[in-house]
C-alpha positions as CSV (number, residue, x, y, z in Angstrom):
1,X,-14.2,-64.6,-22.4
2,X,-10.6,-65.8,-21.2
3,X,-9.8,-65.2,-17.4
4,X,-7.6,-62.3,-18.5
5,X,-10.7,-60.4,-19.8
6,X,-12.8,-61.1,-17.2
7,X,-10.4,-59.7,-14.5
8,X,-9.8,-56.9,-16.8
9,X,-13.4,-56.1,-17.0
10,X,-13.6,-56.2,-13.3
11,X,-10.8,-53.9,-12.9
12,X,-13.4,-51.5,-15.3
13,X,-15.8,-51.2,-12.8
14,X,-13.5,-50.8,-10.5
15,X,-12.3,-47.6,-11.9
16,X,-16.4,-46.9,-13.3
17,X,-17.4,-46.8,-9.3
18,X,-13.8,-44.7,-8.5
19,X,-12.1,-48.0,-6.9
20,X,-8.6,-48.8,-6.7
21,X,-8.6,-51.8,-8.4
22,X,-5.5,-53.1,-6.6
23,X,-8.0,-52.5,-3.0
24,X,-10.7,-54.5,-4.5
25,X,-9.1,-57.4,-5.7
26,X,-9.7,-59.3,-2.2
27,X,-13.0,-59.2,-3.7
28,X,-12.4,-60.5,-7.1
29,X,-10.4,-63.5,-5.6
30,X,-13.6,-64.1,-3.8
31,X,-15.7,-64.7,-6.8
32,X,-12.9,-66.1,-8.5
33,X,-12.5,-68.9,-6.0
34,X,-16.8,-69.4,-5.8
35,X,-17.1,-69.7,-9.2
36,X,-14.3,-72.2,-9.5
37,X,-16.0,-74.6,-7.0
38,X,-15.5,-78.4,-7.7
39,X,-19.1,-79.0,-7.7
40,X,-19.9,-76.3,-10.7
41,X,-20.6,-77.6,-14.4
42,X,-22.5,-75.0,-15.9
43,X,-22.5,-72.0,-13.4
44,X,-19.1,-71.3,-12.9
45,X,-17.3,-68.0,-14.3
46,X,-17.9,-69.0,-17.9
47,X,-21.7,-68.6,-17.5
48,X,-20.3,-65.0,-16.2
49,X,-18.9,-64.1,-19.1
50,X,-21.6,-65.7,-21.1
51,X,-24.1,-63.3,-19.5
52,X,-21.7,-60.5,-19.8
53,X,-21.3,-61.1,-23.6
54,X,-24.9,-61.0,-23.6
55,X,-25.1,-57.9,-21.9
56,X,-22.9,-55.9,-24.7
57,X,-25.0,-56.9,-27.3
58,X,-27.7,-54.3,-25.4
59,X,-27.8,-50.2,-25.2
60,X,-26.8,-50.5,-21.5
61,X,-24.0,-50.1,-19.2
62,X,-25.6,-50.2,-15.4
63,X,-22.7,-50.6,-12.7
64,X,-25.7,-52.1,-10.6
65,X,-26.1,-55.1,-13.4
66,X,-22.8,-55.4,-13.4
67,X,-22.3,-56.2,-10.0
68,X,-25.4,-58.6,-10.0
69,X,-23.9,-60.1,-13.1
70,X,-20.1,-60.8,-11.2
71,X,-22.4,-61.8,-7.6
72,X,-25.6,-63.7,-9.0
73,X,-24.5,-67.0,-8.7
74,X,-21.8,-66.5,-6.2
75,X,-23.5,-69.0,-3.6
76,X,-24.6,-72.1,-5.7
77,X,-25.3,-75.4,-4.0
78,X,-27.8,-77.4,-6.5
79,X,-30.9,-77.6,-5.2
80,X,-30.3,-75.0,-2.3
81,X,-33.0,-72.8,-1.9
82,X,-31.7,-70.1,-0.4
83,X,-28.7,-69.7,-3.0
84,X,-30.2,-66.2,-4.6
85,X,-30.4,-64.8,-0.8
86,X,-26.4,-66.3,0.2
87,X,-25.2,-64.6,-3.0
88,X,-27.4,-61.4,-2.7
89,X,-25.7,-61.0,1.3
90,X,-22.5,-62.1,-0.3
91,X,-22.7,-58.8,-2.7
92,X,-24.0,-56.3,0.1
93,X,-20.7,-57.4,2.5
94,X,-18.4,-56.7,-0.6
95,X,-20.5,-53.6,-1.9
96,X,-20.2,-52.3,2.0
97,X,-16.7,-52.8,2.3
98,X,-16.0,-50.8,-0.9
99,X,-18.2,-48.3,0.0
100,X,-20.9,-48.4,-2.6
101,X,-24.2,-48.5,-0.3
102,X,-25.7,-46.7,-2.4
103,X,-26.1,-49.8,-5.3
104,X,-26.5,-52.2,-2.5
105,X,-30.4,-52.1,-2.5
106,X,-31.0,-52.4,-6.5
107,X,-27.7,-55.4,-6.6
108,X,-29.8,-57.3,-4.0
109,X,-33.0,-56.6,-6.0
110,X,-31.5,-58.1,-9.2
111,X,-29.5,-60.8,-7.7
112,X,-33.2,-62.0,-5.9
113,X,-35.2,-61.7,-8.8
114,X,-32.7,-64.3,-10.6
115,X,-34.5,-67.1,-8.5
116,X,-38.4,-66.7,-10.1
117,X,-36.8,-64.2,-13.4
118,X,-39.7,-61.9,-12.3
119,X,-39.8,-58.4,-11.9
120,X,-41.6,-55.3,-13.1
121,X,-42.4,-55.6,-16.5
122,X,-41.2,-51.6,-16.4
123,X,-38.0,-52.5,-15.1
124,X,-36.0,-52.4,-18.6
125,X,-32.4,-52.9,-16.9
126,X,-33.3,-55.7,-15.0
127,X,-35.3,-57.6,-17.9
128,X,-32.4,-57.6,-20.0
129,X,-30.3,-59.0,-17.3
130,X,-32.4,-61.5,-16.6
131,X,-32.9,-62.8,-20.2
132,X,-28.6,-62.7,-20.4
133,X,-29.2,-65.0,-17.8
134,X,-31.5,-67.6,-19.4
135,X,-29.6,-66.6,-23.1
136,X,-27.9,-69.9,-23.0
137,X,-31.4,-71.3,-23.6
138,X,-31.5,-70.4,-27.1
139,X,-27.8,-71.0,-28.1
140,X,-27.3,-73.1,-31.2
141,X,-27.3,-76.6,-30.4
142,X,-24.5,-77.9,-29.0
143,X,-24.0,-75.3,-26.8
144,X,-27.5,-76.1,-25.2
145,X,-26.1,-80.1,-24.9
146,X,-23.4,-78.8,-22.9
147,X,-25.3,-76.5,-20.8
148,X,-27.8,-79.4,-20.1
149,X,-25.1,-81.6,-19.1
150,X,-23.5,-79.5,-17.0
151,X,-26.8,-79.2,-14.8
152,X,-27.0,-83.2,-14.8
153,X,-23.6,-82.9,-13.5
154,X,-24.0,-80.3,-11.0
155,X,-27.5,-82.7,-9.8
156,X,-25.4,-85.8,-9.5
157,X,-26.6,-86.8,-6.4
158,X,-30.1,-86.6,-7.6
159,X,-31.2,-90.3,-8.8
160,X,-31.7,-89.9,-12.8
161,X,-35.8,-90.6,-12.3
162,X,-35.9,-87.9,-9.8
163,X,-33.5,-85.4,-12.2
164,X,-35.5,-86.3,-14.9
165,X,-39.1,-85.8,-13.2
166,X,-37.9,-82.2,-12.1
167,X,-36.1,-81.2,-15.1
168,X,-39.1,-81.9,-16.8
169,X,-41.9,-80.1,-15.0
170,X,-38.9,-76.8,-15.2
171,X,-38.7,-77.2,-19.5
172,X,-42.8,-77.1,-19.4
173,X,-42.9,-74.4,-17.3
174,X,-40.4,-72.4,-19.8
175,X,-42.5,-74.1,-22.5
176,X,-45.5,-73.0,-21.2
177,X,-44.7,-69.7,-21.0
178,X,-46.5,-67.1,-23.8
179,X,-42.4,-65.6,-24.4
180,X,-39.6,-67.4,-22.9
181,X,-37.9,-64.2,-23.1
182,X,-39.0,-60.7,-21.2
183,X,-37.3,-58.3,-23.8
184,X,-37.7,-57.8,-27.8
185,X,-34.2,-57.6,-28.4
186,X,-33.5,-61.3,-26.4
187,X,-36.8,-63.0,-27.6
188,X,-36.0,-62.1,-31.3
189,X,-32.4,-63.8,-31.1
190,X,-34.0,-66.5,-29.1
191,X,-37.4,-67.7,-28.1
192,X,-37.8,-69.3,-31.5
193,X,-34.1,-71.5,-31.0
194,X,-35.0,-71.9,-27.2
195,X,-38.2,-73.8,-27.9
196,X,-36.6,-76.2,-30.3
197,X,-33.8,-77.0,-27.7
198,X,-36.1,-77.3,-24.7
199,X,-38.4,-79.6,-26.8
200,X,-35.4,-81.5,-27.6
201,X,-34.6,-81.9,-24.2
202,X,-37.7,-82.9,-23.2
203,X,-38.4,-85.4,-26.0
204,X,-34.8,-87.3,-24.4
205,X,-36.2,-87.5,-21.0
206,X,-39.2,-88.7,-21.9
207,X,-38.4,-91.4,-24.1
């Protein structure tokens, strides 16, 4: 989704929560600047838009997802810990200052849940925004090479035997899991393709 799109999608939900999109464009630069961090090499404002196409391919418009789609990975420091808490505060300041208290509670709820992708099993909404999130997992490919490399990248600091002992325990953990994905319409697309990849994966750091 080219920046243009992206800024015009914003400006959407803007107008969807009766914004002036011209007020809240403080907080676009905001994300705009987070998301364009040196540092990033996978979850930067393409993984936005990634998620977002994601999202369009489901019956649901929620101005809540959306605004834990634009804030979920607005604080990202690889291997912080408290990354899914800096964003989540990040969103409540800029959902105060616009006004919209009452989505604060159910942003920071979704923003949260993105650092164990559990939540009620009821919760439809937020199971399909968390499987946009993980989507990349079962993209063809190439695709997946790039995502895994960015995350090496973003990790550089990390000696490889330490990435690599990590990395591993997280793809058999997502291996291990009965569905990778939480919804029918995401683990249709892409538990089958998700498996392959992450076996892939896995098969290169252990050789």
């Amino acid at each position: 989704m080219p920046p243009e799109l992206l800024a015009a999608r914003w400006n959407a939900l803007m107008r969807a929560c009766d914004l002036d999109p011209a007020l809240a464009s403080p907080h676009f630069d905001v994300l705009v600047a987070a998301y364009g961090e040196r540092h990033r090499a996978y979850h930067d404002l393409e993984h936005v838009a990634h998620m977002f196409a994601e999202l369009d391919g489901v019956p649901l418009w929620d101005p809540a997802v959306e605004w834990a789609t634009w804030y979920h990975d607005a604080v990202y420091r690889p291997g912080g810990r408290d990354n899914e808490t800096r964003s989540a505060a990040l969103a409540r300041g800029g959902l105060e200052a616009l006004g919209l208290q009452r989505l604060e509670r159910r942003v920071v709820q979704l923003i949260e849940a993105t650092r164990l992708h559990r939540i009620d099993a009821e919760d439809t909404a937020a199971l399909l925004f968390l499987d946009a999130d993980l989507a990349i997992l079962g993209s063809e490919p190439t695709a997946y090479l790039r995502y895994a490399e960015g995350v090496r990248e973003e990790h550089r600091a990390i000696p490889g035997f330490l990435y690599a002992r990590g990395r591993r325990a997280f793809l058999r953990e997502l291996l291990g899991r009965p569905s990778i994905f939480m919804t029918p319409h995401f683990r249709d697309r892409y538990d089958r393709h998700a498996r392959e990849n992450l076996q892939s994966e896995l098969a290169r750091l252990e050789s």
